[in-house]
N, C-alpha and C positions, 0 to 999 in steps of 0.2 A: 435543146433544139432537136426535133425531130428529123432522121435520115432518112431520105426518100430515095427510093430506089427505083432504077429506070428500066422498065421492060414494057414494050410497046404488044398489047393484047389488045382482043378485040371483044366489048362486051357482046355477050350470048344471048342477050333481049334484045338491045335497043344498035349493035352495030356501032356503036363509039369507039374508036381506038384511045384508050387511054394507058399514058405513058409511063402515070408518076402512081408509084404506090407506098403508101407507110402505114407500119402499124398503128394499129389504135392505143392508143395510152400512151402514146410518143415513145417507145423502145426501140432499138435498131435492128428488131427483128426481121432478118429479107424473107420476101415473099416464099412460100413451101407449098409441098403437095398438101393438101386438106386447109390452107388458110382460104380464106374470108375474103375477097375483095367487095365492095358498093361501087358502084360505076357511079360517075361525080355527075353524069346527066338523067336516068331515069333513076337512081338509087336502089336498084335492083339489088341484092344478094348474088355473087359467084362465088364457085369454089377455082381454087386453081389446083390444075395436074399436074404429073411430074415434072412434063418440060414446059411448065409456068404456063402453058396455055388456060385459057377459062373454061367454065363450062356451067350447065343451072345446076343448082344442088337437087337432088332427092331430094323428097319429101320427107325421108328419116334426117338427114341431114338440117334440114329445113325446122325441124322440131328443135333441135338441138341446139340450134344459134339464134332461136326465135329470142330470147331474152335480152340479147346482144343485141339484136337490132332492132329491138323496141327502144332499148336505150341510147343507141346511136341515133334514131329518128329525134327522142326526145333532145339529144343535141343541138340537133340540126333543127329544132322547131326556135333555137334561138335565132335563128336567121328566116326563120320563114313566120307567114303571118299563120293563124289556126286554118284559114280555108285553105293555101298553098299546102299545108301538114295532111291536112284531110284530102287533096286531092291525092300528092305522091302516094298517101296509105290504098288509098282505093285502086291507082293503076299500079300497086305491088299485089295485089290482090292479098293483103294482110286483114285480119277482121280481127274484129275487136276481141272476140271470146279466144283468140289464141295462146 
């Protein structure tokens, strides 16, 4: 079972307060400085700061977890249809040759 951990931030794109976070791969790793949060409504990329606030990643940043979140997208296309996949890609502004 995956342990979700409760700290109430606000995403840095789209203004969501989202509460619940867990790691990917189901570990009970709690949220740190330099983890990875996806906001559960625009599926944006955060980084979180020391005192677990959010914020956008750099673009070196951005390079660096782009693989991870190609494969979390790919996840998450089992819930979604190909056009819904293809929209969230296009307002993350992710492009294909990345």
């Amino acid at each position: 079972m995956v342990k979700r951990h409760k700290i109430n931030n606000e995403c840095p794109y789209c203004g969501r307060q989202n509460q619940l976070h867990a790691e990917a791969g189901g570990s009970d790793i709690a949220p740190h400085e330099g983890a990875v949060s996806i906001c559960f409504q625009c599926n944006q990329p955060a980084m979180f700061n020391a005192d677990l606030t959010l914020r956008k990643p750099t673009p070196e940043e951005l390079d660096e977890i782009a693989d991870d979140l190609r494969k979390y997208l790919a996840m998450r296309a089992e819930v979604y249809t190909p056009t819904q996949l293809l929209d969230l890609l296009s307002r993350s502004g992710w492009q294909t040759e990345h």
